[in-house]
C-alpha positions as CSV (number, residue, x, y, z in Angstrom):
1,X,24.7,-26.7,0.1
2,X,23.7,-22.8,1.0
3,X,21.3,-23.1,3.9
4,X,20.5,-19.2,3.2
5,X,17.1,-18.1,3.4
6,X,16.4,-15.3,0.5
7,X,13.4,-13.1,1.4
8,X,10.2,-12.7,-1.1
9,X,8.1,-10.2,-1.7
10,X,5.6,-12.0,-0.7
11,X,7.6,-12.8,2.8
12,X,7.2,-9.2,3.4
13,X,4.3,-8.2,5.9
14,X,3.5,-4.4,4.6
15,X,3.4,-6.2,0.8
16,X,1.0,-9.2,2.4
17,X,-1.3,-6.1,3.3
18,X,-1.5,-4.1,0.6
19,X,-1.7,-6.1,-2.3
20,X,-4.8,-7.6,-1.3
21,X,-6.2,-4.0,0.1
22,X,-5.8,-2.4,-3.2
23,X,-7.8,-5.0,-5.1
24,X,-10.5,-5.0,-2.3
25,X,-10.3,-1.2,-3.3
26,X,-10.9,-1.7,-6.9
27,X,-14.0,-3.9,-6.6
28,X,-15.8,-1.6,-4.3
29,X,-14.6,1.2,-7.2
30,X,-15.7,-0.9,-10.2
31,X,-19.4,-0.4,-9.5
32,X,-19.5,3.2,-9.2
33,X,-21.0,5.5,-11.5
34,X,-18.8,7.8,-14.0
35,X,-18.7,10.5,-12.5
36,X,-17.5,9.1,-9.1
37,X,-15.0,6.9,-11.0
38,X,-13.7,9.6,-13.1
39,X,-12.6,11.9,-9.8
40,X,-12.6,9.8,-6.6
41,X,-12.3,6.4,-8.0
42,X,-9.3,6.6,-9.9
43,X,-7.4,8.3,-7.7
44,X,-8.1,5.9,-4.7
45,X,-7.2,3.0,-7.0
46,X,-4.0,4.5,-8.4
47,X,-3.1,5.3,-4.3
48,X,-3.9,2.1,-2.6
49,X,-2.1,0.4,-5.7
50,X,1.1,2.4,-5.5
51,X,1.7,0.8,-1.7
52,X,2.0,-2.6,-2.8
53,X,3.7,-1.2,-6.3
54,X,6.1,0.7,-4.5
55,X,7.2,-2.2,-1.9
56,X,7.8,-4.4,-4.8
57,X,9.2,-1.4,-6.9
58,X,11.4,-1.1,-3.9
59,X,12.4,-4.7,-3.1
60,X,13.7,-5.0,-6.4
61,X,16.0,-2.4,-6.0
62,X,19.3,-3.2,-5.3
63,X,21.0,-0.4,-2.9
64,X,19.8,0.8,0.6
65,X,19.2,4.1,-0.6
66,X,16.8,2.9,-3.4
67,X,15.1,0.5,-1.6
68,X,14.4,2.7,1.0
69,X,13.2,5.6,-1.0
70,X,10.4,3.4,-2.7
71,X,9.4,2.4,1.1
72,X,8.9,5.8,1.6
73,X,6.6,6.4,-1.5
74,X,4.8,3.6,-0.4
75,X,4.0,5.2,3.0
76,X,2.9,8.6,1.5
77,X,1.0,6.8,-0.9
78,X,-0.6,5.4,2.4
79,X,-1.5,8.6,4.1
80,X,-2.9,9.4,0.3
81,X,-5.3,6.3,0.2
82,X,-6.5,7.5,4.0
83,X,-7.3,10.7,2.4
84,X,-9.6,9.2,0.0
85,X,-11.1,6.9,1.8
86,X,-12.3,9.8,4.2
87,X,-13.8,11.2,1.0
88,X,-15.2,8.4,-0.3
89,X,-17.1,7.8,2.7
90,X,-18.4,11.3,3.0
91,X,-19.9,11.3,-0.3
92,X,-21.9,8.2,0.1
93,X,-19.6,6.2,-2.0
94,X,-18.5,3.5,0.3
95,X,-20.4,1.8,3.5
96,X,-19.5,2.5,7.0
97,X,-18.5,-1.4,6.8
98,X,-16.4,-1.2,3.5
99,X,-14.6,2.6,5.3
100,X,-13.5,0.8,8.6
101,X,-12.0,-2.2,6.6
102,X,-10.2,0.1,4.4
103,X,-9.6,2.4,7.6
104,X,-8.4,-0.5,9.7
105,X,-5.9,-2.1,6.6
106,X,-4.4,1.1,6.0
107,X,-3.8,1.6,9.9
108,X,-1.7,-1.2,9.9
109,X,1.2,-0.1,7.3
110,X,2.5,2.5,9.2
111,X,4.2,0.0,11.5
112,X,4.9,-2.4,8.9
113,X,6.9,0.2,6.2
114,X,8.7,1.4,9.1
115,X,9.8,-1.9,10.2
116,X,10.8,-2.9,6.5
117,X,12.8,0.8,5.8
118,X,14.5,-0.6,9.4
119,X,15.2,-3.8,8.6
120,X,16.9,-2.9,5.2
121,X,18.6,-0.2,7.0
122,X,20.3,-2.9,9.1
123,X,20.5,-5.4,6.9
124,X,22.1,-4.3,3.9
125,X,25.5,-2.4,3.6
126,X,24.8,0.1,0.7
């Protein structure tokens, strides 16, 4: 019997973070008013949902190189989703509460991507 533990995606810490992040992103979004929706809101939905898209994205990938590459898309598409939650909260859109949630989730990838990108670096061959 193989004793071999295979990873999921839903093993994976930065994935664990995001996924839920990006929905918690598109309730707040939801309830805005068209205008808002039309210029902040889809883009701040479309970033925070390209982390967790572009982990999976990645994890299904079968080289390093791949892999790796999506991991990366998912960190810019990190520093993207700081950008509009900065925005959003300077136009009134979101609460000081709902802003340091978002802020405080988002803080947290940084560490996590880099520690996947390293761990497939050293795990896999090519």
């Amino acid at each position: 019997m193989d004793d071999k533990k295979y990873l999921k995606l839903n093993d994976i810490d930065s994935y664990k973070i995001a996924f839920p992040l990006s929905n918690h992103v598109w309730d707040i979004v939801i309830k805005w008013d068209y205008f808002a929706k039309k210029t902040i809101g889809s883009q701040f939905v479309n970033s925070t949902d390209s982390i967790s898209a572009n982990i999976a994205e990645g994890f299904g990938r079968y080289g390093k190189k791949d892999k790796i590459r999506f991991y990366r898309i998912a960190f810019g598409s990190m520093y993207e989703s700081l950008d509009w939650n900065e925005k959003a909260s300077k136009r009134g859109l979101i609460s000081k509460k709902e802003y340091n949630h978002i802020f405080s989730e988002l803080n947290k990838l940084p560490k996590e991507i880099h520690s996947l990108i390293k761990y497939t670096n050293e795990k896999l061959k090519e």
